[in-house]
C-alpha positions in Angstrom: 71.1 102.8 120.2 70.5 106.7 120.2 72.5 108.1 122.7 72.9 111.8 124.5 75.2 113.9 123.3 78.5 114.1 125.4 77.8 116.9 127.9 80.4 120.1 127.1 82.0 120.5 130.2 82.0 116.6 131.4 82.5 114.7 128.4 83.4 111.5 130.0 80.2 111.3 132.4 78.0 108.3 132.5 74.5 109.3 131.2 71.6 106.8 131.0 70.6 105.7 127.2 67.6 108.2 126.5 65.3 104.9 126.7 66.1 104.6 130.1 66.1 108.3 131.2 63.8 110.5 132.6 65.1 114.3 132.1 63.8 116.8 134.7 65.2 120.1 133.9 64.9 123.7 135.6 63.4 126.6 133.8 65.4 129.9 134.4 69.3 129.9 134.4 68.9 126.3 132.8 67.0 126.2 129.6 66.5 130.1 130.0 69.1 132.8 129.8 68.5 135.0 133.4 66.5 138.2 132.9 66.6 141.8 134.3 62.9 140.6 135.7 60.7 137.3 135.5 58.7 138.6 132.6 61.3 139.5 130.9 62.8 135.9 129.8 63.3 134.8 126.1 62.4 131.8 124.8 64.3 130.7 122.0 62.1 129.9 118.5 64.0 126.6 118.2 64.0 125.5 122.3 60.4 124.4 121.6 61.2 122.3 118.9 64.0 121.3 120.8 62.2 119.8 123.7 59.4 118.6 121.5 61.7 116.0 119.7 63.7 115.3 123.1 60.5 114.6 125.0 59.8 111.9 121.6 63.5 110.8 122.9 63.1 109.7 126.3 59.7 108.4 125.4 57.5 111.9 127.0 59.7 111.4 130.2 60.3 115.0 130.3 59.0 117.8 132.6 59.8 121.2 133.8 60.8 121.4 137.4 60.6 125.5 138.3 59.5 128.0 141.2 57.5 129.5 138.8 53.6 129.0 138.5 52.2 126.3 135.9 50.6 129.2 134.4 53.9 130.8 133.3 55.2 127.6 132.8 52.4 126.5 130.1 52.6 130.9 128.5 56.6 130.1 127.9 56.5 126.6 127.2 52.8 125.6 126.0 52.1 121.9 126.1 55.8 120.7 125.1 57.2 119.6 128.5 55.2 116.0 129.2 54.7 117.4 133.2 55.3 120.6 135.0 56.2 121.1 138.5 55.7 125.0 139.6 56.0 126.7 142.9 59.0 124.3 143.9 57.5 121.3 144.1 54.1 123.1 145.4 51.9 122.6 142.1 52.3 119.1 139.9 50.6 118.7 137.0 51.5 115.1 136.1 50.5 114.9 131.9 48.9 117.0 129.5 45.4 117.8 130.5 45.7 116.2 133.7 44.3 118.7 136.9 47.2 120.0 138.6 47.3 118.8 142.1 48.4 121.3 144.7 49.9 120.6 148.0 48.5 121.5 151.5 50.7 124.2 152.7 50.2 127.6 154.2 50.0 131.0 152.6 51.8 133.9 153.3 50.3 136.4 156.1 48.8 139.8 154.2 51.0 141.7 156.4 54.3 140.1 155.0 53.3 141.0 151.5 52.8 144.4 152.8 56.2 144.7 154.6 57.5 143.1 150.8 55.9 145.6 149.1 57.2 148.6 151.1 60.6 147.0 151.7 60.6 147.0 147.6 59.1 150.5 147.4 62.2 151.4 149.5 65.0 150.3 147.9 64.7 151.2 144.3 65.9 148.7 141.9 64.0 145.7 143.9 61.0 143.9 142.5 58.4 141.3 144.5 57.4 138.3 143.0 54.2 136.9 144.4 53.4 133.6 144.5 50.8 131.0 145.3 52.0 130.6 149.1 54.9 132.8 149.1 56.7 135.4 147.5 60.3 136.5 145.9 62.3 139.6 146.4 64.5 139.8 143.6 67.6 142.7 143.2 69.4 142.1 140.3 68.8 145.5 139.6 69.8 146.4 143.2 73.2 144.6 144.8 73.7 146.0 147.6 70.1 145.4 148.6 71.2 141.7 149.1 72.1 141.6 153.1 69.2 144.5 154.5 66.8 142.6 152.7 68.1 138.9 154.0 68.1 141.3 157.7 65.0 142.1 157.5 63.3 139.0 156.2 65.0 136.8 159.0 63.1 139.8 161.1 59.9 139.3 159.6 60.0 135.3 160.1 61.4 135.2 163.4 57.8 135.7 164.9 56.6 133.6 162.9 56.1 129.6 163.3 58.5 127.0 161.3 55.9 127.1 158.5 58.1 129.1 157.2 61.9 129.5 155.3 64.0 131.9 153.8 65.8 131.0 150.9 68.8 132.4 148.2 68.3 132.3 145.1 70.4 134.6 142.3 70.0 137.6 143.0 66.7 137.0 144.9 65.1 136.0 148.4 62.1 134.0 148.3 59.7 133.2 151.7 58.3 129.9 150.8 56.4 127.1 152.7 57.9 124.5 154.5 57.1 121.5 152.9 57.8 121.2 148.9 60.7 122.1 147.4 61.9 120.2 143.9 63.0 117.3 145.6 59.4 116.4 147.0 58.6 117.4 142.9 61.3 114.6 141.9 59.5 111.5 143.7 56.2 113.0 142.9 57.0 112.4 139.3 59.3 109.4 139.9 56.6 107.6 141.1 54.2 107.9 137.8 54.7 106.7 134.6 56.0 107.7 132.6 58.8 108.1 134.6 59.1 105.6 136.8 61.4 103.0 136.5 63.8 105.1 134.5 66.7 106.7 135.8 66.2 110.3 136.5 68.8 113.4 135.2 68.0 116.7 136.9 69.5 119.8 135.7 69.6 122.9 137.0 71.7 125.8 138.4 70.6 127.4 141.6 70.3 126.7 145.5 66.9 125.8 145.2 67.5 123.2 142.4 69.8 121.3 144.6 67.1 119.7 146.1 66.2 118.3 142.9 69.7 117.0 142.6 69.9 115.1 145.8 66.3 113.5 144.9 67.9 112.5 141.5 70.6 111.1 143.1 68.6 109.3 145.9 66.7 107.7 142.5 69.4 106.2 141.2 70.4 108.7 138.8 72.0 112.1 138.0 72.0 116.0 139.5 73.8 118.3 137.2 74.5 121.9 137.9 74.6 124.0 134.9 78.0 125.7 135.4 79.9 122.7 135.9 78.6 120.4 133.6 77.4 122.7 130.8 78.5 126.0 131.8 75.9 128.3 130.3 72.5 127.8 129.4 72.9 128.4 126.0 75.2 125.4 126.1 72.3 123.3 127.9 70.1 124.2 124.8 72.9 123.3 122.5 73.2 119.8 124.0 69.4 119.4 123.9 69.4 120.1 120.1 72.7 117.8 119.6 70.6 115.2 121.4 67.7 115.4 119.4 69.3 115.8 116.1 68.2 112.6 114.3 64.7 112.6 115.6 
C-alpha cells in the first residue's frame, strides 16, 4: 500500500495511508517560502506538479486552506488544489467549478481602512493588505513597527462591537471578522466528499493556522506545524514530491 513519506523532522509519527487521508495544507510559510510582500511569493515550477499527483494520491482530498482570497489562490495555484478555502475560512469553494460560498460576516468600517492606510503611510516600511471583510498590516520591512501598530489597532477596535478581532500573524496584524477562521474551513470541508470520512492532516505554520490544527485534531486526525515537523517549507515541498514519487 502507497504510503507518505516519513516526515523530516518526526520520522516516527503516525500518518494515515494516503487512501484514508485528507491533506489540508496552508499556503504561505507552508508550501510557499515567506516574501518581502504578498505579491511577491514564488511558486515553484515543480510544486504544481507536485500537488497535482498528490491530489491523484489521496484520491482529490486536497485543498488549500489560506487567508488569502480564492482569487490569488486560483493566480498561484490554478485549478490543482481539489478545494480552496480563502479569507480564513471566510470564502469556500468546495470542487472545481463549484460557486464559492461566502459566509455572512461583517465588513470593515471605511474609516478603519482609512486609519490603516495612514497608520501605513506613517511608518515607512509597512504595507496594508485589504481584504474581503478585513484587512492586514504587514512590517516585515518595518520591526519595530510591531507593538505601535498592535497599540493602535487595540485603539481602533476598542469602540467597536465584538464583531471584531485582532490577530498575529509573522510579521503582520490582521483585523478580521469574528466568525471563520480555518477551523470553521476544516468541518466545512470535512463534511463533503471528498473528504469526509477520511482522516484529515492540516499543515501549516502560523497563529492563525492553529485553528486548523485543533479542527484536525477534533476530526480524528493530524495538525502539524511546519517548524517542528518539517522545519522549512522547502522541506514540506520536498516531502510532497517524496510522497508522490511513484505516481
Amino acid at each position: 500500500m502507497k504510503a507518505f513519506a516519513p516526515l523530516p523532522i518526526s520520522p516516527n509519527q503516525s500518518l494515515p495511508a494516503p487512501s484514508q487521508a485528507a491533506l489540508l495544507l496552508d499556503l504561505d510559510g507552508t508550501l510557499l517560502d515567506i516574501a518581502p510582500a504578498p505579491d511577491k511569493v514564488i511558486v515553484p515550477p515543480s510544486l504544481l506538479s507536485d500537488l497535482s499527483a498528490v491530489r491523484r494520491l489521496v484520491g482529490d482530498a486536497l485543498a488549500v486552506v489560506s487567508g488569502r482570497p480564492i482569487a490569488q489562490l486560483d493566480a498561484l495555484l490554478a485549478d490543482i488544489p481539489y478545494a480552496v478555502a480563502g479569507e480564513h475560512g471566510g470564502a469556500i469553494r468546495h470542487a472545481p467549478g463549484q460557486a464559492t460560498i461566502r459566509r455572512v460576516l461583517p465588513f470593515a468600517p471605511a474609516h478603519w481602512l482609512v486609519e490603516a492606510e495612514n497608520l501605513a503611510a506613517a511608518m515607512p516600511g509597512v504595507m496594508v493588505e485589504r481584504k474581503h471583510h478585513g484587512f492586514v498590516l504587514h512590517y516585515r520591512a518595518a520591526p519595530s513597527a510591531g507593538t505601535p501598530l498592535r497599540l493602535a489597532l487595540e485603539s481602533m477596535l476598542a469602540s467597536a462591537d465584538a464583531q471584531f478581532a485582532l490577530l498575529p500573524a509573522l510579521m503582520a496584524w490582521e483585523i478580521r471578522p469574528v466568525g471563520a477562521d480555518k477551523g470553521t474551513a476544516v468541518d466545512a470541508l470535512m463534511n463533503r466528499p471528498p473528504f469526509t470520512g477520511r482522516t484529515p492532516i492540516f499543515i501549516g505554520d502560523d497563529i492563525t493556522d492553529e485553528d486548523g490544527m485543533r479542527a484536525s485534531i477534533a476530526h480524528g486526525g493530524l495538525g502539524l506545524r511546519v517548524e517542528e515537523a518539517f522545519g522549512s517549507p522547502q522541506a514540506v515541498r520536498d516531502w510532497l514530491a517524496d510522497s508522490a514519487r511513484d505516481i
